[in-house]
ZADO-1210 file (C-alpha; in nm, 4 decimals, padded with zeros to 6 digits):
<atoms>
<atom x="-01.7209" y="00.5716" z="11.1740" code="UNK" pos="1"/>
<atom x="-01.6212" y="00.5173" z="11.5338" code="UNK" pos="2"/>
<atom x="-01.4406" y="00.7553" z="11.7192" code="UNK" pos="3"/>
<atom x="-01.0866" y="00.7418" z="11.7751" code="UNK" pos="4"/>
<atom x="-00.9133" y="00.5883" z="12.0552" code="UNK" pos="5"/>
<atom x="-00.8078" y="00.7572" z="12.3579" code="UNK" pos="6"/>
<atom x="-00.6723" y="00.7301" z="12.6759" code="UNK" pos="7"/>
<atom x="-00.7428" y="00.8466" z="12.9938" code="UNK" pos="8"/>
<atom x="-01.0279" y="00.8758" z="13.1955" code="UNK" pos="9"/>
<atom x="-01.2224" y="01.0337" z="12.9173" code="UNK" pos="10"/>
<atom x="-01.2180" y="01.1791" z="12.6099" code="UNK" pos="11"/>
<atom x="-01.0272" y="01.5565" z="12.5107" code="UNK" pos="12"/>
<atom x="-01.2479" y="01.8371" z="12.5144" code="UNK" pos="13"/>
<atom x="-01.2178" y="01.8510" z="12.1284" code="UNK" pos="14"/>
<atom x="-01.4263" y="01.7307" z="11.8295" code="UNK" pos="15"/>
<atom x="-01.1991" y="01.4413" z="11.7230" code="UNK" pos="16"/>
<atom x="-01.2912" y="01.5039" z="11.3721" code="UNK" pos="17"/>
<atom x="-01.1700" y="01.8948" z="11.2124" code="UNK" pos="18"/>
<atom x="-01.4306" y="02.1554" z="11.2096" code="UNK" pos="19"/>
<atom x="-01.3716" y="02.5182" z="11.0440" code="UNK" pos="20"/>
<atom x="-01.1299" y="02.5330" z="10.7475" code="UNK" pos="21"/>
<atom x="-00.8458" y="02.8134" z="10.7830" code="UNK" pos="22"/>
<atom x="-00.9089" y="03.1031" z="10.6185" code="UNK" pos="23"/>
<atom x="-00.8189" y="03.1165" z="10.2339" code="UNK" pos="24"/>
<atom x="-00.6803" y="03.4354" z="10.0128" code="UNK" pos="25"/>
<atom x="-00.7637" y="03.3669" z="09.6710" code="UNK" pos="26"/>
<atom x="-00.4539" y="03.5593" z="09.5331" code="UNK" pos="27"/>
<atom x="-00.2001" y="03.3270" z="09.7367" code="UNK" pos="28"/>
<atom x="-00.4248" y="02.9807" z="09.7508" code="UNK" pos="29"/>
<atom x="-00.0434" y="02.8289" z="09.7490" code="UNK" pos="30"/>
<atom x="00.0064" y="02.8922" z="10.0788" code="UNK" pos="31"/>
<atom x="-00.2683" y="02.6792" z="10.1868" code="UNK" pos="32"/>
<atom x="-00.1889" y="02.4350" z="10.3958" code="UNK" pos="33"/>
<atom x="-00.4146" y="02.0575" z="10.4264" code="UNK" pos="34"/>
<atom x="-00.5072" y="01.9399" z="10.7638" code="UNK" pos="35"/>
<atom x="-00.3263" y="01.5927" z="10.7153" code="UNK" pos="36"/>
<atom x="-00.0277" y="01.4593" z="10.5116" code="UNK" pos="37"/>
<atom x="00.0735" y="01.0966" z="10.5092" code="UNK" pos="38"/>
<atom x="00.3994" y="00.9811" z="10.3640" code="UNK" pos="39"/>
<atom x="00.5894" y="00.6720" z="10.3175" code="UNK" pos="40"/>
<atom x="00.8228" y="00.3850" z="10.1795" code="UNK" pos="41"/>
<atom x="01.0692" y="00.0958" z="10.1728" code="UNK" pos="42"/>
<atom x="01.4677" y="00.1402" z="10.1305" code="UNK" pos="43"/>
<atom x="01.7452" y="-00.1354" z="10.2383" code="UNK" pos="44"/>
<atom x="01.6389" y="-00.2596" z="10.5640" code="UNK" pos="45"/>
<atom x="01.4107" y="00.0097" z="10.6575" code="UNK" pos="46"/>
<atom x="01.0508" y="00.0943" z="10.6523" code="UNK" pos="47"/>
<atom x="00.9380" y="00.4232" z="10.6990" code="UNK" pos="48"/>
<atom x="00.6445" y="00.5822" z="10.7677" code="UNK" pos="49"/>
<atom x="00.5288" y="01.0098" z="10.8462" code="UNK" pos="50"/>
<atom x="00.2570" y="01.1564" z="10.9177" code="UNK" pos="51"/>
<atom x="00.1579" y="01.5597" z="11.0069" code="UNK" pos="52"/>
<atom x="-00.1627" y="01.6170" z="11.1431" code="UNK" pos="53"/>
<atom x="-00.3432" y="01.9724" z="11.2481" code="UNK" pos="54"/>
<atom x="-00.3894" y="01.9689" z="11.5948" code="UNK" pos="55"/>
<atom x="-00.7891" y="01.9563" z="11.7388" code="UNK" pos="56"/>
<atom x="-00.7089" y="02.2916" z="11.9006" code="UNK" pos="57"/>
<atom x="-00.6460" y="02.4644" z="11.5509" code="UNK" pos="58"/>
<atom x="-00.8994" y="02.2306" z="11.3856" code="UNK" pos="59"/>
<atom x="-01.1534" y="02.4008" z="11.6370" code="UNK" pos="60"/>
<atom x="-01.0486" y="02.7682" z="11.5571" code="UNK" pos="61"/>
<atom x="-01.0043" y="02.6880" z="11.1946" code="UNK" pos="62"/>
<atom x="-00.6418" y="02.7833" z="11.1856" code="UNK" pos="63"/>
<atom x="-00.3626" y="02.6557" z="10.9771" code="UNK" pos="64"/>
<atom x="-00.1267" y="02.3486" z="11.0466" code="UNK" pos="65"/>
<atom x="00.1681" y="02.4927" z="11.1732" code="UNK" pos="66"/>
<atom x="00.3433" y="02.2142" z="11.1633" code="UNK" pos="67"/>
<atom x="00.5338" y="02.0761" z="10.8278" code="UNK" pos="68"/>
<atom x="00.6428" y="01.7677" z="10.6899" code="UNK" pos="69"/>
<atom x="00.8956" y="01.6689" z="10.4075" code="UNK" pos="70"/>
<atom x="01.0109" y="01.3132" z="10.3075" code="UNK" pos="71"/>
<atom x="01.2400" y="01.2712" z="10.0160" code="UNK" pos="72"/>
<atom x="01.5141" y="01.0078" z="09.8499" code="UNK" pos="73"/>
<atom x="01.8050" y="01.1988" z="09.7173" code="UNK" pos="74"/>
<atom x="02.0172" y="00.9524" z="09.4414" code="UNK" pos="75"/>
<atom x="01.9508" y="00.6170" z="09.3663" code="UNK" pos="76"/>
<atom x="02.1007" y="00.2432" z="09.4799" code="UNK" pos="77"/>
<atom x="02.3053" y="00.1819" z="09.7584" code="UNK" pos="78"/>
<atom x="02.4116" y="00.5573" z="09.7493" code="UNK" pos="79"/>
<atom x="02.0846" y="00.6938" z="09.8147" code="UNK" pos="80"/>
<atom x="02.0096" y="00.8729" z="10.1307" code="UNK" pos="81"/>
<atom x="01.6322" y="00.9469" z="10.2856" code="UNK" pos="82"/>
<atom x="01.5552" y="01.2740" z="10.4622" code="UNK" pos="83"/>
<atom x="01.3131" y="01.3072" z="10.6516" code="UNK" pos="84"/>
<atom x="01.2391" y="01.6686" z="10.8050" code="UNK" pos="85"/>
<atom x="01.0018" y="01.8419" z="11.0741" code="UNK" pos="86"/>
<atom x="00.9566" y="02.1542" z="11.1191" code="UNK" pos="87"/>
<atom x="00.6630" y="02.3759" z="11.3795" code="UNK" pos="88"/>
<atom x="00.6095" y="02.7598" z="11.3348" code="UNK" pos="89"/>
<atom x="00.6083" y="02.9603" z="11.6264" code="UNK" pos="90"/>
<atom x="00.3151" y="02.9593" z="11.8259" code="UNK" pos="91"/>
<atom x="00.0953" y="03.2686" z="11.7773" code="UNK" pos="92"/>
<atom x="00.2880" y="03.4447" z="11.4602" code="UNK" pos="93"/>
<atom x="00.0190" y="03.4631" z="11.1143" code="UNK" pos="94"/>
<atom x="00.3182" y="03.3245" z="10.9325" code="UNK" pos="95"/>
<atom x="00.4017" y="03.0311" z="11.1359" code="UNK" pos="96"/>
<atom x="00.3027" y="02.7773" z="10.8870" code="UNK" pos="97"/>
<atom x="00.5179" y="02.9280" z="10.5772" code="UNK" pos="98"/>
<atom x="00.8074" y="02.9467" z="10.7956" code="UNK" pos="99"/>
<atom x="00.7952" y="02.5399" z="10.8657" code="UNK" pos="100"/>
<atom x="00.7145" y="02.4797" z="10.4923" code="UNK" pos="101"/>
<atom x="01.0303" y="02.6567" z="10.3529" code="UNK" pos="102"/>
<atom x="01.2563" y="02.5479" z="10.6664" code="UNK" pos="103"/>
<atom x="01.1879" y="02.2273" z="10.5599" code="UNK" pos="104"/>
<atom x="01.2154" y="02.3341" z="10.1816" code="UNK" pos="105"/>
<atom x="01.5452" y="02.4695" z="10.2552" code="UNK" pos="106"/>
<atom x="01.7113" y="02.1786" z="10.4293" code="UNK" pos="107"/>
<atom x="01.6208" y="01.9374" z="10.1565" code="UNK" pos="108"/>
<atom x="01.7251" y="02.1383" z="09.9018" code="UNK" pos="109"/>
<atom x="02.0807" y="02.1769" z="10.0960" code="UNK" pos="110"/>
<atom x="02.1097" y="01.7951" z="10.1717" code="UNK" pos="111"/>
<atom x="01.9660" y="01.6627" z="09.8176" code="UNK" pos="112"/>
<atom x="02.3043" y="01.8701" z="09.6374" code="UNK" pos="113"/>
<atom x="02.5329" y="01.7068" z="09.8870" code="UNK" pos="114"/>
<atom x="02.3750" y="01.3613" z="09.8542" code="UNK" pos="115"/>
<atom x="02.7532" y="01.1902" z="09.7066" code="UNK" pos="116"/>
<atom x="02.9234" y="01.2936" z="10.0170" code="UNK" pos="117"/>
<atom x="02.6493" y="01.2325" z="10.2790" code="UNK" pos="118"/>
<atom x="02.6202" y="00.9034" z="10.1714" code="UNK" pos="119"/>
<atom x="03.0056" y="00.8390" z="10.2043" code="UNK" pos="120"/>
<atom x="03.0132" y="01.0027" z="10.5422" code="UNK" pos="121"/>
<atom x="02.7313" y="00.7500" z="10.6829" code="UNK" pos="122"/>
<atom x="02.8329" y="00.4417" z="10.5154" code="UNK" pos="123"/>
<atom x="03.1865" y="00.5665" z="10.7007" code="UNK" pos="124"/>
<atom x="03.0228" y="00.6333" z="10.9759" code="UNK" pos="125"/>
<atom x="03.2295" y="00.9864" z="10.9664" code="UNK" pos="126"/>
<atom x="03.0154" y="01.1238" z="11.2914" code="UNK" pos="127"/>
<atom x="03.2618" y="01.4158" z="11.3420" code="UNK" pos="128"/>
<atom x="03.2343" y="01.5343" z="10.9678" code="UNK" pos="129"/>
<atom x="02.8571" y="01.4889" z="11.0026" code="UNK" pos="130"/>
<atom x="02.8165" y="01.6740" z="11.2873" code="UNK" pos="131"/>
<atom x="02.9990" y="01.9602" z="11.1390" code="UNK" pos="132"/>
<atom x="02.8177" y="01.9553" z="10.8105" code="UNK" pos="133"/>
<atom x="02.4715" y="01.9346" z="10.9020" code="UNK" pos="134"/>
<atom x="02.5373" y="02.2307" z="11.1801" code="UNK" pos="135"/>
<atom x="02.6727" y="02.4644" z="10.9385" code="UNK" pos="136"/>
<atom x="02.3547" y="02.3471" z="10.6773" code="UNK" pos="137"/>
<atom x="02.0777" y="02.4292" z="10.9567" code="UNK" pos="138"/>
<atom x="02.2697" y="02.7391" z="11.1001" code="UNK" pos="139"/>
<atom x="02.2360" y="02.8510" z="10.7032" code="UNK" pos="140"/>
<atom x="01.8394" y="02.7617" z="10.7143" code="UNK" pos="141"/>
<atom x="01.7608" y="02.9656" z="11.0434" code="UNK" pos="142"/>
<atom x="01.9634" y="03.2515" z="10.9381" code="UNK" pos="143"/>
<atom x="01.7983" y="03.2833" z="10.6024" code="UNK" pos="144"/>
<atom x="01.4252" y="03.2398" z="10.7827" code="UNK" pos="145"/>
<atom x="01.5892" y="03.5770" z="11.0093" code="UNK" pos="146"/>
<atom x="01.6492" y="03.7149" z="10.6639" code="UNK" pos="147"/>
<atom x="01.2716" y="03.6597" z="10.5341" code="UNK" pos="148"/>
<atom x="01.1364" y="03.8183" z="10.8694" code="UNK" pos="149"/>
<atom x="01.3237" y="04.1422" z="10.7915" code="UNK" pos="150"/>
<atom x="01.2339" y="04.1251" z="10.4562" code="UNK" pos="151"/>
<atom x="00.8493" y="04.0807" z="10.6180" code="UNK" pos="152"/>
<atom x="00.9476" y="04.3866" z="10.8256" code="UNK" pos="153"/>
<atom x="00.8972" y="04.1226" z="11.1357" code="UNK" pos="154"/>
<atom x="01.0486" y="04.0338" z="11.4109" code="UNK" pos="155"/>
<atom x="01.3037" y="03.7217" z="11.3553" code="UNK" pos="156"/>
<atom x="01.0552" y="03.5521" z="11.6438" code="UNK" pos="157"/>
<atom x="00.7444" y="03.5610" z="11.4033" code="UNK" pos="158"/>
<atom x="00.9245" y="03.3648" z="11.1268" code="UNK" pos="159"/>
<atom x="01.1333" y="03.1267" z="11.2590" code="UNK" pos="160"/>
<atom x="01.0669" y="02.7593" z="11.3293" code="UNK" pos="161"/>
<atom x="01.1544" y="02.4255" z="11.5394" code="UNK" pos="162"/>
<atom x="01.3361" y="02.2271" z="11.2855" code="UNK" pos="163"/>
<atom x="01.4279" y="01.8290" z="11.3459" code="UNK" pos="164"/>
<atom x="01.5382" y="01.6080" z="11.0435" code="UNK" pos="165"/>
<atom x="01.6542" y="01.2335" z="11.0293" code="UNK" pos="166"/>
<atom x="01.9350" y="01.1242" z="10.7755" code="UNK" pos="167"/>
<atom x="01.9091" y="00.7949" z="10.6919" code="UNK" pos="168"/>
<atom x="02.1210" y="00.5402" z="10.4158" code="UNK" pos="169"/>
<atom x="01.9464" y="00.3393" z="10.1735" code="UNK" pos="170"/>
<atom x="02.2377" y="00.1172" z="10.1899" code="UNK" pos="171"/>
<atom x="02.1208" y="-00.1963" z="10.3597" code="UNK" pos="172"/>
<atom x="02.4937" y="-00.2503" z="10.5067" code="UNK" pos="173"/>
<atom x="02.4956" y="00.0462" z="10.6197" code="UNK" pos="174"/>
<atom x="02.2836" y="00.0853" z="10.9866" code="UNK" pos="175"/>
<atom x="02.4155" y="00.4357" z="11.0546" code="UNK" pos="176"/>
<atom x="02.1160" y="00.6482" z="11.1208" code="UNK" pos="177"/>
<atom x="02.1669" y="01.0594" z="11.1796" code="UNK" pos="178"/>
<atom x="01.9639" y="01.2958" z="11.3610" code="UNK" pos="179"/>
<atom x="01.9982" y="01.6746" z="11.3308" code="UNK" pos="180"/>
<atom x="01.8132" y="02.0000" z="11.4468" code="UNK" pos="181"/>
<atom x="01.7327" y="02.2632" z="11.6337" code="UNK" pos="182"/>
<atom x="01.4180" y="02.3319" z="11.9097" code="UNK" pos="183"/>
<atom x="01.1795" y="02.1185" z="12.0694" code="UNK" pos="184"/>
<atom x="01.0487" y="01.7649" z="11.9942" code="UNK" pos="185"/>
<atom x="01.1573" y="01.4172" z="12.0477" code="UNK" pos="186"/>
<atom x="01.3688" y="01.1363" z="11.9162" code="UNK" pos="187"/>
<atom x="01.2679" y="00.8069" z="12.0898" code="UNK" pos="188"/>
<atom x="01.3927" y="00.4502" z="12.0330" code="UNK" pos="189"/>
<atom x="01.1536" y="00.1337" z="12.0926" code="UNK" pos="190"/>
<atom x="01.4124" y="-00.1462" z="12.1287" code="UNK" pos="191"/>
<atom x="01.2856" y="-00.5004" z="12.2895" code="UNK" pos="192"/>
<atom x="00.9575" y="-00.3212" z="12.3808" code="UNK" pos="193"/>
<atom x="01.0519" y="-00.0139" z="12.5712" code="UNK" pos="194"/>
<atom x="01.1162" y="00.3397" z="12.4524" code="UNK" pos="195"/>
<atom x="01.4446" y="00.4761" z="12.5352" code="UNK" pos="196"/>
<atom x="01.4450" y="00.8864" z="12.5180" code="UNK" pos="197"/>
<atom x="01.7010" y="00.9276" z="12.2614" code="UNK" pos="198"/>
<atom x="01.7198" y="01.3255" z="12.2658" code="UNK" pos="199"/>
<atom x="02.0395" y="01.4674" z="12.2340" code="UNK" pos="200"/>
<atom x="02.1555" y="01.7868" z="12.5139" code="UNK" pos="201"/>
<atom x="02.2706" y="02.0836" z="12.3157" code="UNK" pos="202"/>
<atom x="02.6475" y="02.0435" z="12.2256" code="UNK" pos="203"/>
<atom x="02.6424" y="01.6548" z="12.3021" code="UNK" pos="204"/>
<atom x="02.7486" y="01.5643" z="11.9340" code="UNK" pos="205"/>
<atom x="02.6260" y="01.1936" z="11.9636" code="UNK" pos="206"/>
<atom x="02.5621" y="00.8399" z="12.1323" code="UNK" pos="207"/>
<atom x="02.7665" y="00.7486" z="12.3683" code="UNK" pos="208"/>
<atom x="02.5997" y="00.4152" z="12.4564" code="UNK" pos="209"/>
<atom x="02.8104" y="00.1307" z="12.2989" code="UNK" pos="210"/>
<atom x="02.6275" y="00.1166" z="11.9362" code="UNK" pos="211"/>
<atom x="02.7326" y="00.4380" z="11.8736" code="UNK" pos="212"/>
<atom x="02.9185" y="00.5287" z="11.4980" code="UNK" pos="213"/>
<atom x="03.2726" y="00.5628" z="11.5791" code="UNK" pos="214"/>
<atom x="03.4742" y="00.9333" z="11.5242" code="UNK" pos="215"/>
<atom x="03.6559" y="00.9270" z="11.2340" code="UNK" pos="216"/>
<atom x="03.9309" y="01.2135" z="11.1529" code="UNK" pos="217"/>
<atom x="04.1361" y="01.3230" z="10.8714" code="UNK" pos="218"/>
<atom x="03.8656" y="01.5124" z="10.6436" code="UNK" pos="219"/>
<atom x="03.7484" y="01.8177" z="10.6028" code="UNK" pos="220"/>
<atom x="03.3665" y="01.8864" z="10.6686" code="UNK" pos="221"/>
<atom x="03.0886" y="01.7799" z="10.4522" code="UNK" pos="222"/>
<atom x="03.0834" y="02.0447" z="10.2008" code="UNK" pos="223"/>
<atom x="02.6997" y="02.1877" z="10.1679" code="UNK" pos="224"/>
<atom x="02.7870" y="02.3978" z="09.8822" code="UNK" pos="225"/>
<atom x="02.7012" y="02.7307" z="10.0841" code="UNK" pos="226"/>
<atom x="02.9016" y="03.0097" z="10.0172" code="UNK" pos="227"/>
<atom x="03.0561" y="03.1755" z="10.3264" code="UNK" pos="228"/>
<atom x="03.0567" y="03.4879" z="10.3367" code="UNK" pos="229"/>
<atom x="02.8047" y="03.5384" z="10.1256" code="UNK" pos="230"/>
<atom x="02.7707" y="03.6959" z="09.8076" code="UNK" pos="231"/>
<atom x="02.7319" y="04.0952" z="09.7776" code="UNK" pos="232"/>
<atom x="02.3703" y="04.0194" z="09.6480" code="UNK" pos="233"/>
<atom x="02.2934" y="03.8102" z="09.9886" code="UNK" pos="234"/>
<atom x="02.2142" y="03.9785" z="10.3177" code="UNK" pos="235"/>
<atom x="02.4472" y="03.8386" z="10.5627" code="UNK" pos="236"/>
<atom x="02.3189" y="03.5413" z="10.7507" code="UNK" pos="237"/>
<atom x="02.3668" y="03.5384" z="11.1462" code="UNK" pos="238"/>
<atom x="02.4825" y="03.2089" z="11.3019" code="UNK" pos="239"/>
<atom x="02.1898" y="03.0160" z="11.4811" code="UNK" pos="240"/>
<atom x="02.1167" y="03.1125" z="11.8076" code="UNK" pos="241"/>
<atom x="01.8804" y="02.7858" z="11.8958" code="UNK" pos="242"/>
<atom x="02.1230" y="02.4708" z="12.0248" code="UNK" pos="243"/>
<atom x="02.2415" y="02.2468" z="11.7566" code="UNK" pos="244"/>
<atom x="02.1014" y="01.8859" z="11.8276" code="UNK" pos="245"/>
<atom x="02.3008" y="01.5898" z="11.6798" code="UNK" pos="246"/>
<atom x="02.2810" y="01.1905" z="11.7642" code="UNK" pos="247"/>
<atom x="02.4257" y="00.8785" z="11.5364" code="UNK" pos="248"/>
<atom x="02.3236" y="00.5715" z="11.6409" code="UNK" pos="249"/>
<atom x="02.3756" y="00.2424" z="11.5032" code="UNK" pos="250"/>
<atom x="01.9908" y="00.0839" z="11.3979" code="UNK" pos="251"/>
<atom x="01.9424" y="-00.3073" z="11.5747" code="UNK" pos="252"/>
<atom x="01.6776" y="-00.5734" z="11.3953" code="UNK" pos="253"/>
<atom x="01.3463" y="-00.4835" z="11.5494" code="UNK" pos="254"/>
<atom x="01.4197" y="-00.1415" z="11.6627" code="UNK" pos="255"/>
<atom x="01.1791" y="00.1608" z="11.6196" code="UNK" pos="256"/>
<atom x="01.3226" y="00.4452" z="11.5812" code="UNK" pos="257"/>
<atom x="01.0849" y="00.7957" z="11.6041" code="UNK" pos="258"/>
<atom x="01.1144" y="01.1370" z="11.5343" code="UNK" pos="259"/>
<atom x="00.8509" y="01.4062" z="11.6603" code="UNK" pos="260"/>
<atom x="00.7536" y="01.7239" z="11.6974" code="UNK" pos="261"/>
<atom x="00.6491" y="01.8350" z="12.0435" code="UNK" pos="262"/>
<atom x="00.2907" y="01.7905" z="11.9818" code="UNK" pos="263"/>
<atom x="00.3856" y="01.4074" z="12.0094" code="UNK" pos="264"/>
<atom x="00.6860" y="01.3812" z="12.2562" code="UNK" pos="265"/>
<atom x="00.4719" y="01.5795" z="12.5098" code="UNK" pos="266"/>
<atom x="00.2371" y="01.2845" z="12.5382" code="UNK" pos="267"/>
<atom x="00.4833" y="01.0166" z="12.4844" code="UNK" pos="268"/>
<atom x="00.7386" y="01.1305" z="12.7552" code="UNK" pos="269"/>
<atom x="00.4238" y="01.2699" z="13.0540" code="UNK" pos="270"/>
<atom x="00.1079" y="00.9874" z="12.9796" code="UNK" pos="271"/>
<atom x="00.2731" y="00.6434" z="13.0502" code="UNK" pos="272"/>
<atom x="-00.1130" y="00.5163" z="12.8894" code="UNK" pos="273"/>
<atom x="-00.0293" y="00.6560" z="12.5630" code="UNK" pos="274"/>
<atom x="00.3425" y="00.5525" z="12.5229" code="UNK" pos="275"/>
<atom x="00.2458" y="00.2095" z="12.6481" code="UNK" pos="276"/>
<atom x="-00.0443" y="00.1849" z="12.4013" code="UNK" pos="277"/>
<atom x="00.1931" y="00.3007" z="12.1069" code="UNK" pos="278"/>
<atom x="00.5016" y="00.0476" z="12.2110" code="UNK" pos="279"/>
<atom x="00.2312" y="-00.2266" z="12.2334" code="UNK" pos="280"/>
<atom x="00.1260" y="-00.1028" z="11.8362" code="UNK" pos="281"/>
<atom x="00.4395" y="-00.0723" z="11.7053" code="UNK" pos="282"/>
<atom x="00.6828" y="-00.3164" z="11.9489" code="UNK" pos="283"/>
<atom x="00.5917" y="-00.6474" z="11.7570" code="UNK" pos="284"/>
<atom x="00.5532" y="-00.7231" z="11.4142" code="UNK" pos="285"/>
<atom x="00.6043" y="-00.5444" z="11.0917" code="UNK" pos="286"/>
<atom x="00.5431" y="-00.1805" z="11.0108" code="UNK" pos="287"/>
<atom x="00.2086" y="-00.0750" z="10.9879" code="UNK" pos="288"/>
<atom x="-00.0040" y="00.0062" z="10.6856" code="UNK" pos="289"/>
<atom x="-00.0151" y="00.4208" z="10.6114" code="UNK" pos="290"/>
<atom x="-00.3970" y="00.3781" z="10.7011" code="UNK" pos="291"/>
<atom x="-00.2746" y="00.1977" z="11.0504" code="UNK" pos="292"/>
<atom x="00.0312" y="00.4501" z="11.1067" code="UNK" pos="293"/>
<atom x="-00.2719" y="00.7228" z="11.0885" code="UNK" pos="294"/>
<atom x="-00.4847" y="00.6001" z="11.3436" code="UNK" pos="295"/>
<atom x="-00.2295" y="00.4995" z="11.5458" code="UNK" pos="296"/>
<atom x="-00.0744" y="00.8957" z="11.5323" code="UNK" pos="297"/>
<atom x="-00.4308" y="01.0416" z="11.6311" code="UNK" pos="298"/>
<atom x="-00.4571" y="00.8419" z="11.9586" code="UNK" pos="299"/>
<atom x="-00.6057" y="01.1050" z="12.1313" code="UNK" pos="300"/>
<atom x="-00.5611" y="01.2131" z="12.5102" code="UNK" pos="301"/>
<atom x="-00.6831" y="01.5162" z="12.7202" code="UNK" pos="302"/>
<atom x="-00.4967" y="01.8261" z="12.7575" code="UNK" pos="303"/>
<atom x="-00.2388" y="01.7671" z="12.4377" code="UNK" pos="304"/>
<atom x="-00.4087" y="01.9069" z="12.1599" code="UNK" pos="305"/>
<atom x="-00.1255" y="02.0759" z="11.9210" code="UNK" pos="306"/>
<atom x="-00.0234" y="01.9799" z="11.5588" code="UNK" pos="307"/>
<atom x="00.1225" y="01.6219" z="11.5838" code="UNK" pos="308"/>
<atom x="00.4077" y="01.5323" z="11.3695" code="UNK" pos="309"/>
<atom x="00.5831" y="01.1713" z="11.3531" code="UNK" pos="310"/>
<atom x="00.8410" y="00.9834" z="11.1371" code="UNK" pos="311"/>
<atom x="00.9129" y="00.6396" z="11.2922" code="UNK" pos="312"/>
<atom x="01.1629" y="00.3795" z="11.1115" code="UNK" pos="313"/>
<atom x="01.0944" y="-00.0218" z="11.1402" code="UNK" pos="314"/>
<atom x="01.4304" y="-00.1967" z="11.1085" code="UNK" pos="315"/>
<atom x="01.4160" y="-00.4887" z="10.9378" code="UNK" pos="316"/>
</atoms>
């Protein structure tokens, strides 16, 4: 099998292939984690297709992904909604790759229950209500990862995690299209074959470019059926310290729309050679096989060599 591409003016220090396994306890074989995952599907208008793959720096020291990756269709017809979620553990802590998992656990779980009025907020393109909602869901998440690390008896920095999701409708009439989160990454848009840098500043509660969703008042915020305060049988949960990240946008015919952890945005926003070589792949066309989206993800170049993690969303 040939090696994968890179670009550059050679190839990383890395094997391009995984070498050691991470380490396995026999009595907790659920918290293993596989070096690749590869997700995907069709809804409305859109095409989607996510990928998570170990980085060839922990491939070469046999250590565990820590990045995660959940996909997932809440309801069904036109009032369906996708989530898609990313999450990274922090760098360095043993737990890094359980903290992703269940942040990303966690914010499905929280989004799939208010699935009825999600969808009504982005087929109303309520951006306000969204905003407010989806803050209050991921403050809950990284307050109840704080909780886990005292439960742990660790600090809240060794189980905590990055944590970027997209919202989308499977409503084809509807082209509202939600990102949410906290910590570092990218959101990138290829539109008429160059990628705009889509990422939100902290506070900056979405796009003000002219295809933005429009404010909409008079309602209360989505309700994420999470008690506050909580119960007497719940440790009290801290707000999130991390900025809130939030950007609705209005999805064009042809666009590309891309969500990923830092292991990708690194390359895509400092090597013009490998965003070039992925808006040539994915600028024209349709979407991409899963086997294509793969190889395209692993296009290799020196000095990046974390976890990689990438949703990207072909509009029809």
């Amino acid at each position: 099998m040939p090696e994968p591409p890179y670009v550059g003016d050679g190839p990383p220090t890395y094997d391009a292939e995984p070498a050691a396994l991470p380490a396995a306890d026999p009595d907790h074989l659920d918290h293993l984690v596989p070096d690749t995952v590869l997700d995907g599907g069709s809804h409305g208008s859109l095409t989607l297709r996510a990928v998570s793959l170990r980085g060839d720096s922990a491939r070469f020291r046999g250590e565990p992904r820590r990045d995660a990756l959940l996909t997932a269709r809440f309801g069904t017809g036109q009032d369906a909604v996708v989530l898609v979620a990313a999450a990274t553990g922090a760098r360095s802590a043993t737990e890094a790759h359980r903290a992703a998992a269940e942040a990303c656990g966690r914010i499905a779980r929280a989004v799939g229950r208010s699935q009825p009025r999600l969808a009504g907020d982005l087929r109303d393109g309520r951006r306000a209500e969204l905003a407010s909602g989806l803050r209050r869901l991921t403050d809950h998440v990284l307050g109840r990862l704080r909780a886990r690390a005292a439960e742990l008896g660790v600090g809240p920095e060794a189980y905590t995690a990055s944590l970027r999701c997209l919202l989308l409708p499977a409503d084809p009439a509807c082209a509202t299209r939600v990102f949410f989160g906290v910590g570092d990454g990218g959101l990138h848009r290829l539109r008429d074959g160059t990628w705009q840098d889509l990422e939100p500043r902290p506070g900056e509660h979405g796009d003000a470019r002219p295809d933005a969703v429009a404010d909409a008042g008079g309602r209360a915020p989505v309700d994420l059926g999470i008690a506050v305060p909580p119960g007497p049988w719940e440790p009290a949960v801290e707000p999130v310290r991390a900025p809130f990240r939030f950007r609705a946008s209005v999805g064009r015919p042809g666009d590309v729309l891309l969500l990923s952890t830092a292991g990708l945005a690194a390359p895509l926003r400092e090597e013009p050679a490998f965003a070039a070589r992925l808006g040539a792949r994915w600028g024209e066309g349709p979407a991409p096989g899963l086997d294509g989206f793969l190889a395209d993800a692993r296009l290799r170049v020196e000095g990046y060599a974390d976890d990689r993690t990438a949703a990207a969303v072909w509009e029809a």
